[in-house]
C-alpha positions as CSV (number, residue, x, y, z in Angstrom):
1,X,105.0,126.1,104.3
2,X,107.7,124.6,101.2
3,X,105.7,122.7,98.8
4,X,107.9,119.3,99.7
5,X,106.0,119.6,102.9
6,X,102.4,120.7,101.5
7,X,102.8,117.0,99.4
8,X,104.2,115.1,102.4
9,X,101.0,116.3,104.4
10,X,98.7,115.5,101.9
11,X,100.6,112.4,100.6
12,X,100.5,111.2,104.7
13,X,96.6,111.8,105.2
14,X,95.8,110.4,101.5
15,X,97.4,107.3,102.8
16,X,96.2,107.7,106.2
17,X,92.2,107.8,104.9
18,X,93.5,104.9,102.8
19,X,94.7,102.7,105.4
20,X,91.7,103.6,107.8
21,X,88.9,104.2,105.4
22,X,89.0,103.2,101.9
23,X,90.3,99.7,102.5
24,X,87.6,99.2,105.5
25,X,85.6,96.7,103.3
26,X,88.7,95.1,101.6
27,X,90.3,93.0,104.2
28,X,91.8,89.9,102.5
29,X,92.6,86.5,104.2
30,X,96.2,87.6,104.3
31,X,96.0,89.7,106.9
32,X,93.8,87.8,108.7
33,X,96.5,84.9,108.5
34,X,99.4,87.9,109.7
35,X,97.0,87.9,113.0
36,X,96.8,84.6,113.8
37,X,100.8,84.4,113.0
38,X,101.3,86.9,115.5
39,X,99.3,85.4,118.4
40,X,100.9,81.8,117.4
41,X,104.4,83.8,117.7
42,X,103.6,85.7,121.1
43,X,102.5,82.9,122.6
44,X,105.3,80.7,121.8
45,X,107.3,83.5,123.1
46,X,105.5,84.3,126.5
47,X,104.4,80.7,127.2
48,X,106.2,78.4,125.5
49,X,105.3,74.9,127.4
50,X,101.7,75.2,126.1
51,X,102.6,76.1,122.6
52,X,101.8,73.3,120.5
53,X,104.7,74.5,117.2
54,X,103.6,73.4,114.0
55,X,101.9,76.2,112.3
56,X,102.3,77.2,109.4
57,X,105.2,79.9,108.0
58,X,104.6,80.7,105.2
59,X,107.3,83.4,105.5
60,X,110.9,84.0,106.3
61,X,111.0,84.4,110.8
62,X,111.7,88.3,110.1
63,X,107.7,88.3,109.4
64,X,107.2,87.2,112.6
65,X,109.2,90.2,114.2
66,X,107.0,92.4,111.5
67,X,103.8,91.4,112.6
68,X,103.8,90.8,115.7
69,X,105.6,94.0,117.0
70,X,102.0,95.9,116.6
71,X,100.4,93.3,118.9
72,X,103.0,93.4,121.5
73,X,102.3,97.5,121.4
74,X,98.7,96.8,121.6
75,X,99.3,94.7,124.2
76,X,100.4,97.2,126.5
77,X,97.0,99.1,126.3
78,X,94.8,95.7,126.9
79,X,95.9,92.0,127.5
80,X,92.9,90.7,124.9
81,X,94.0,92.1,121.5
82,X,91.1,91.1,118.7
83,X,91.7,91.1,115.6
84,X,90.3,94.9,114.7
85,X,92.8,96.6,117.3
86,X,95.8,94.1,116.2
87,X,94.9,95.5,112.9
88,X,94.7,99.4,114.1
89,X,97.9,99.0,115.1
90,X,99.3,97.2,112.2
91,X,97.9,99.6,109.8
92,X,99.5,102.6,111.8
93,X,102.8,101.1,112.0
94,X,102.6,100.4,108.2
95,X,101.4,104.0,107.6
96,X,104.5,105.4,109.6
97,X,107.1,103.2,107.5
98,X,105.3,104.8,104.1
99,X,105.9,107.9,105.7
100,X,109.2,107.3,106.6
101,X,110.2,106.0,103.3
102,X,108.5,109.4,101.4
103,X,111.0,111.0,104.1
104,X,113.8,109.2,102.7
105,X,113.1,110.2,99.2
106,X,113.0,113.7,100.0
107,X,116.5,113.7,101.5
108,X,117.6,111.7,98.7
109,X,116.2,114.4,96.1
110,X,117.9,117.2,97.8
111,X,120.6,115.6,97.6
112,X,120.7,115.1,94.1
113,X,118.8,117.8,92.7
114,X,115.8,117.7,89.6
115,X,114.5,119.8,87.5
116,X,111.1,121.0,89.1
117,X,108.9,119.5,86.3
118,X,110.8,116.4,86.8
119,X,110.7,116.1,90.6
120,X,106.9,117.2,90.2
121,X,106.2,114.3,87.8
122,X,107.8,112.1,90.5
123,X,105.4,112.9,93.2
124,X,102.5,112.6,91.4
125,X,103.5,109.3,89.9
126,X,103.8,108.0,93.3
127,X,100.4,109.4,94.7
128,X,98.7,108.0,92.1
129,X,100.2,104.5,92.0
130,X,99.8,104.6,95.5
131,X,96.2,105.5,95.3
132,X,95.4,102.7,92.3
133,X,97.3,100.0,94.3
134,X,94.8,100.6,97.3
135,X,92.9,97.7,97.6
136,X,96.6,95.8,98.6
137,X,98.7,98.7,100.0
138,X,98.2,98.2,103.2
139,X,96.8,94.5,104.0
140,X,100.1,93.2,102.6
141,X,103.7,92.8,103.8
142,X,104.9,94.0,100.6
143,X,104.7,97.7,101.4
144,X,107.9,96.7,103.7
145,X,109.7,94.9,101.1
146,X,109.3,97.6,98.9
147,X,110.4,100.2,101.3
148,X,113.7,98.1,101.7
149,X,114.7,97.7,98.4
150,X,114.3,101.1,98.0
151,X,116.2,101.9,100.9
152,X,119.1,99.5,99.9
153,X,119.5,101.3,96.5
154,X,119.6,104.9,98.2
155,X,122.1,104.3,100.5
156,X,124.3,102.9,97.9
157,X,124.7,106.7,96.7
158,X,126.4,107.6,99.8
159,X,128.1,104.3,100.8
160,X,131.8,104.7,101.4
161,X,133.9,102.8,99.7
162,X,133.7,100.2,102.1
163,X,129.9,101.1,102.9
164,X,127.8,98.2,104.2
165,X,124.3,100.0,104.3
166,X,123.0,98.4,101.6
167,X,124.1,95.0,102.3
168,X,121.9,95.5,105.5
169,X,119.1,96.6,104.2
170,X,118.9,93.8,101.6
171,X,120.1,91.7,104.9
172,X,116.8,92.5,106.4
173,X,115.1,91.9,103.5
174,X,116.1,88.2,102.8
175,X,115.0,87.7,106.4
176,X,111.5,89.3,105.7
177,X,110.8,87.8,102.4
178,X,113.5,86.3,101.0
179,X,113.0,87.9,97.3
180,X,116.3,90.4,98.1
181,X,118.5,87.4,97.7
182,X,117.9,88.0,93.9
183,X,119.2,91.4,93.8
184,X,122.2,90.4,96.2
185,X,124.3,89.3,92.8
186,X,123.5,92.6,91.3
187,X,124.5,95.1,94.0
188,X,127.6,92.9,94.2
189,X,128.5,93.8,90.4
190,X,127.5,97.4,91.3
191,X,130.3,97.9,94.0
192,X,132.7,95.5,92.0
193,X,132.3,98.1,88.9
194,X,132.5,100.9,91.7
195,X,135.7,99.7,93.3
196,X,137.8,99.2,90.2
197,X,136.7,102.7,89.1
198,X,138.0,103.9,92.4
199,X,141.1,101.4,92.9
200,X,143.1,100.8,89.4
201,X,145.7,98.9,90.9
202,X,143.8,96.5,91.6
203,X,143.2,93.6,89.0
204,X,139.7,92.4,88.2
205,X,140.0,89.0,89.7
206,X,141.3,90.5,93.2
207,X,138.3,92.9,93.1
208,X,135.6,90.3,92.9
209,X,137.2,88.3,95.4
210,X,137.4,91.2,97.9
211,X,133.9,92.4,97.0
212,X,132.8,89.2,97.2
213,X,133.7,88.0,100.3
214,X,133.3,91.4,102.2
215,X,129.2,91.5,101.3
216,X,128.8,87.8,101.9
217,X,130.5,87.3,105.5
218,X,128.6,91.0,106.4
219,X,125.2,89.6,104.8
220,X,125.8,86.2,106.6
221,X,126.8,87.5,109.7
222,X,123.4,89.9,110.0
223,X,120.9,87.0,108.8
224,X,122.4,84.4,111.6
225,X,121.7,87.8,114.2
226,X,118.5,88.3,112.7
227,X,117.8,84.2,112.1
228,X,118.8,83.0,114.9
229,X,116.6,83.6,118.0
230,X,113.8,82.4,115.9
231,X,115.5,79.2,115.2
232,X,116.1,78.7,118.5
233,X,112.2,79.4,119.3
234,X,110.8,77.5,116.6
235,X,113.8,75.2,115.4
236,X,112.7,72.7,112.1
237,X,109.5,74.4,112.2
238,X,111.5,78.0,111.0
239,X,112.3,76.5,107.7
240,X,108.8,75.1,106.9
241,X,108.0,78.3,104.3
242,X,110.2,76.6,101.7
243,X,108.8,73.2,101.1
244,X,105.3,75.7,101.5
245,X,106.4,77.6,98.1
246,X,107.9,74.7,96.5
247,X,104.7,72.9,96.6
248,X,102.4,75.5,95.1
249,X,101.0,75.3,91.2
250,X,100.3,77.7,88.7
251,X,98.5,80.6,90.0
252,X,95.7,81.7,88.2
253,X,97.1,85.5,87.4
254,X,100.3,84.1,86.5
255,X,101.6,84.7,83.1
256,X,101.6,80.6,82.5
257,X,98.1,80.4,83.5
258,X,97.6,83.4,81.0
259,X,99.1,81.2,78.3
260,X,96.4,78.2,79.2
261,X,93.4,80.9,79.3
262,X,94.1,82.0,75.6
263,X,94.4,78.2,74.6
264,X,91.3,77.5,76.2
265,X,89.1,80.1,74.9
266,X,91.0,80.1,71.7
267,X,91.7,76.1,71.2
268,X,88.6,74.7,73.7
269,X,91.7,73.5,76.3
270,X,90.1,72.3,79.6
271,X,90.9,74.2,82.4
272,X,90.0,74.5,86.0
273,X,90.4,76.6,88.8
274,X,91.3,74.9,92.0
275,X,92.5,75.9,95.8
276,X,95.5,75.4,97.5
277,X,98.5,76.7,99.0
278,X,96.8,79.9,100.1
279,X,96.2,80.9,96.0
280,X,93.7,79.4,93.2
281,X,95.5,77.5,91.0
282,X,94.8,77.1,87.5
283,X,94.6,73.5,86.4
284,X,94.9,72.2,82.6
285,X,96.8,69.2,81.0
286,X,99.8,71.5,80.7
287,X,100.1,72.5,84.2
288,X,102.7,70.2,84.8
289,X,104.6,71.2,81.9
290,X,104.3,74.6,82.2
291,X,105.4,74.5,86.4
292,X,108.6,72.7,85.0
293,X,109.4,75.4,82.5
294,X,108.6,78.1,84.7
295,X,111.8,77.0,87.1
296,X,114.1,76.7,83.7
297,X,112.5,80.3,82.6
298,X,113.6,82.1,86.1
299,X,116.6,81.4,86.2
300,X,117.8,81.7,82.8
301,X,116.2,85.3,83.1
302,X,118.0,85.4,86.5
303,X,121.5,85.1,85.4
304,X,120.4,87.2,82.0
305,X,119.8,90.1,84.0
306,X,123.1,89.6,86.1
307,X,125.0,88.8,82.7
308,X,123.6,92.1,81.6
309,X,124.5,93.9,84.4
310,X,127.8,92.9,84.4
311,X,128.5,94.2,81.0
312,X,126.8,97.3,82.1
313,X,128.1,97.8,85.2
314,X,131.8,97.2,82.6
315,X,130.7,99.5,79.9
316,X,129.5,102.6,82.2
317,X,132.7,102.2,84.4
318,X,135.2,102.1,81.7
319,X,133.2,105.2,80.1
320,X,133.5,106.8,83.8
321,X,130.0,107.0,83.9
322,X,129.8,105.6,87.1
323,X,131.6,109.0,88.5
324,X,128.2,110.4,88.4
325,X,125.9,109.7,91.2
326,X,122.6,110.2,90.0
327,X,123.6,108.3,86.4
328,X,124.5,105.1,88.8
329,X,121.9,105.0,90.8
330,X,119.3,105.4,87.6
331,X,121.1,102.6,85.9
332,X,121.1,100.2,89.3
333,X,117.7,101.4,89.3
334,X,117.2,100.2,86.3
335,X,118.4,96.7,86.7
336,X,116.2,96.6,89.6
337,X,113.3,97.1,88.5
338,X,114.3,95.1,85.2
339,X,114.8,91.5,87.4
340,X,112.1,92.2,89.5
341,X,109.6,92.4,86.7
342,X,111.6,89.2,85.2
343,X,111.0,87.3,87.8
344,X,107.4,88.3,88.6
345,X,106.7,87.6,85.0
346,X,108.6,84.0,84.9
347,X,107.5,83.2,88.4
348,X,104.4,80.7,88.7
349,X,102.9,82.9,91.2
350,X,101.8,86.4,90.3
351,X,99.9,87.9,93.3
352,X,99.0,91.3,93.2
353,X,101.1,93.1,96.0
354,X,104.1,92.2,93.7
355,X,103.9,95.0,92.4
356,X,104.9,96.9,95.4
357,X,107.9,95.6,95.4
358,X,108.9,98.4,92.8
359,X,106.6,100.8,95.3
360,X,109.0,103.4,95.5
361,X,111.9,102.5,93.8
362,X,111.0,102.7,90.3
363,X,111.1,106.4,90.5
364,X,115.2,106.2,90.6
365,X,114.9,104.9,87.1
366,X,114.1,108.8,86.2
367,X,112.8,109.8,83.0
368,X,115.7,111.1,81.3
369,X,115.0,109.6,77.9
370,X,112.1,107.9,75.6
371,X,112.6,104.7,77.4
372,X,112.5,106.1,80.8
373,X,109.7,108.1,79.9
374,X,107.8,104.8,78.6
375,X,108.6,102.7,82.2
376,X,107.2,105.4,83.7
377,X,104.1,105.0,82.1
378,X,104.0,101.3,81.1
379,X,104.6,100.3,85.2
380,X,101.2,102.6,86.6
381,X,99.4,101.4,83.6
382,X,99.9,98.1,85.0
383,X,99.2,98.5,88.4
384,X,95.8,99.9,87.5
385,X,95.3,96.9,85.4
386,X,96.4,94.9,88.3
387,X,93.7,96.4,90.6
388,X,90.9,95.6,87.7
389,X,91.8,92.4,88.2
390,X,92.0,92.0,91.8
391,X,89.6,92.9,94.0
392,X,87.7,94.2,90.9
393,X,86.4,91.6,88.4
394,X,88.2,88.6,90.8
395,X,84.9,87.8,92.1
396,X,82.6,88.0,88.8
397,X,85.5,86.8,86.2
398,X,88.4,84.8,87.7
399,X,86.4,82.5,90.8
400,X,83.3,83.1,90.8
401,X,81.7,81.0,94.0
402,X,77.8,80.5,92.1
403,X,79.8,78.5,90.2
404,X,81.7,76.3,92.4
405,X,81.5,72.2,92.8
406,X,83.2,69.7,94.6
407,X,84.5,66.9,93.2
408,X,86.7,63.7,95.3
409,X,87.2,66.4,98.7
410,X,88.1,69.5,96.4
411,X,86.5,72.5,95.2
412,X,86.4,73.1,91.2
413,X,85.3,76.4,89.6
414,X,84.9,77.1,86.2
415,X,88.2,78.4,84.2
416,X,88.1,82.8,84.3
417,X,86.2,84.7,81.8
418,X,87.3,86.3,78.5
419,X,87.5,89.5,80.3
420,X,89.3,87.9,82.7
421,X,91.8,86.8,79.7
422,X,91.4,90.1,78.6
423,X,92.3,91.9,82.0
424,X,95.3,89.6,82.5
425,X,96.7,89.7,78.7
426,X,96.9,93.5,78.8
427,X,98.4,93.5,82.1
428,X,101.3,91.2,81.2
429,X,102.2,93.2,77.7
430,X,102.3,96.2,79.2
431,X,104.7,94.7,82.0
432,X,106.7,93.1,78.3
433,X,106.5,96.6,77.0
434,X,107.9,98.0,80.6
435,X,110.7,95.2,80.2
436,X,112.0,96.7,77.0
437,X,111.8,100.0,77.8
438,X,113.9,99.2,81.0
439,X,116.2,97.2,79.0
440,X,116.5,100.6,76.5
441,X,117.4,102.6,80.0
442,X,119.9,100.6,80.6
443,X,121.7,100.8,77.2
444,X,121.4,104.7,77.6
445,X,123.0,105.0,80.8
446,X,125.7,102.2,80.2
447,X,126.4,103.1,76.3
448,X,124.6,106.3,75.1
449,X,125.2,108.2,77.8
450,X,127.9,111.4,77.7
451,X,130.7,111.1,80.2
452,X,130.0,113.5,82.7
453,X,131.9,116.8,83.0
């Protein structure tokens, strides 16, 4: 037996023991809230007279498809599905996608060879982010949205030239979770760099016209498919996710509420925790302020990370560094992961399954390089930070319910811990430090990088 396949076995029962055993005692609310989306969405499908509408998405409809597909299965074995077969199921059909998408990264490093130390380091990177990420891995959707990102950048390195793999994966994506729409503009500088590398008659502005409007009637055309049989189930009711995320404050984990917990046990700020919106909220005279500036802080890191892309994407063309396939595909990598971890970090929510969103595609960034080499250990650094803070010390240090009290209808607790400040301070430098180092990857694959031979 090849060694790929000794790790693929153990990687698949490692994950298998994780999905059936070591999360047994960690079911969160979110899944129990995929179940009851699943029954809502099968019975508004088999019976729709009686089905009442109104619940509450707090997704994109793809979700629906996502979830509800393991009940439908289970279905077929017993017309009562409870909640612990419905989540049998749901946890095997998740296991089989993290299998698949292992799959895909084996084809993909045949395909463009590594050194054996290097393809080694890979591997165990992922077991053992996979491993420290437990407690979320498979009770979230995110292991999905990860696996199509990841698939969306590997298929760009064998897209023809008028390729439209990725655009469907990152199609699918939007659908499911909406958070692909962010990488859309940088894919779209990717293949417009690409296609003036491959096309030098043709002028700049009549590239990004043609790029342009190729990805975004494709990307349309698969959303409406995709969109549109749940808009005809569920019509205003679809759309009801948005005003959802629009409404919700500053979660406690995020790095605005980590601002407010170092001026409170610095400065004596008050500060609260509260529920609502499915998250605990942090509370604090500059909540307000702070959920404004978040909005002004996305986007301007947002269009920074496209702005950089673009001169890039420029740079590594004009070099003809884009001729080499595994050089592109670290430095699209690279961007990747680089507004992903923007926008987590500028975002007002920071849950903890965000960081599968990288789960696996941050191991395209490689680790040619000091900078690579400090991503690589800056992102499972913060993971297992990540997972100290949730389920870990959540409980004792960020809400802890001894401490709970009501006040007009609502339920207070006390503002998190110093360790709790502590845990979440750490966590977000090391995501800074993971920033610049991505940041230095990009500048070695764009500008410092020798033209191939």
């Amino acid at each position: 037996m090849s060694k790929n396949r000794i790790f693929v076995l153990v990687y698949a029962l490692t994950h298998l023991a994780m999905a059936f055993a070591l999360e047994r005692s960690l079911h969160s609310g979110d899944v129990q809230l995929y179940y009851r989306f699943a029954l809502d969405t099968w019975q508004s499908i088999t019976n729709f007279s009686a089905f009442s509408g109104g619940f509450a998405i707090e997704y994109p409809p793809l979700t629906a498809f996502f979830v509800t597909l393991p009940l439908a299965v289970a279905k077929v074995f017993g017309s009562q599905v409870e909640f612990s077969v419905w989540h049998l199921f749901f946890k095997s059909f998740y296991w089989l996608i993290d299998l698949s998408v292992m799959l895909v990264l084996l084809k993909y490093l045949a395909q463009n060879p590594l050194k054996k130390t290097d393809r080694w380091l890979c591997f165990a990177s992922l077991y053992l982010v996979s491993l420290v990420l437990t407690p979320v891995y498979f009770d979230r959707l995110d292991v999905l949205l990860g696996a199509l990102i990841f698939v969306a950048l590997v298929s760009t390195s064998s897209a023809s030239k008028n390729g439209v793999w990725p655009w469907f994966w990152l199609s699918v994506g939007v659908c499911f979770k909406l958070i692909p729409v962010l990488l859309g503009p940088l894919f779209l500088i990717y293949f417009i760099a690409q296609r003036q590398v491959q096309s030098n008659d043709l002028t700049l502005g009549r590239t990004v016209v043609a790029e342009t409007v190729r990805a975004g009637a494709f990307c349309v055309a698969v959303c409406v498919a995709l969109v549109l049989p749940f808009l005809l189930l569920w019509g205003a009711d679809l759309f009801a996710f948005l005003g959802y995320h629009s409404e919700r404050g500053l979660q406690v984990e995020s790095a605005y509420s980590n601002l407010i917990l170092l001026l409170h046990h610095l400065a004596g700020l008050p500060a609260t925790v509260s529920f609502n919106y499915g998250s605990f909220n942090i509370n604090a005279p500059l909540d307000e302020a702070l959920l404004k500036l978040s909005s002004v802080l996305l986007l301007t890191v947002l269009f920074g990370c496209y702005g950089y892309a673009g001169l890039a994407f420029y740079r590594a063309g004009q070099a003809g560094k884009l001729d080499d396939r595994r050089n592109a595909i670290e430095l699209l990598a690279a961007l990747v992961c680089l507004l992903l971890l923007g926008a987590i970090l500028t975002a007002k929510v920071f849950s903890p399954q965000y960081m599968l969103w990288l789960f696996p595609c941050y191991v395209l960034v490689g680790n040619r390089g000091r900078a690579a080499t400090l991503f690589q250990v800056m992102l499972p650094l913060a993971c297992a930070l990540t997972t100290l803070i949730y389920p870990l010390t959540y409980g004792s240090d960020f809400v802890k319910d001894s401490l709970a009290w009501r006040q007009n209808g609502q339920t207070f607790w006390p503002a998190p811990t110093v360790l709790a400040t502590v845990l979440l301070t750490l966590r977000n430098l090391v995501l800074v430090i993971a920033v610049v180092a991505l940041l230095g990857v990009v500048r070695r694959h764009a500008w410092q990088a020798e033209r191939p031979s």
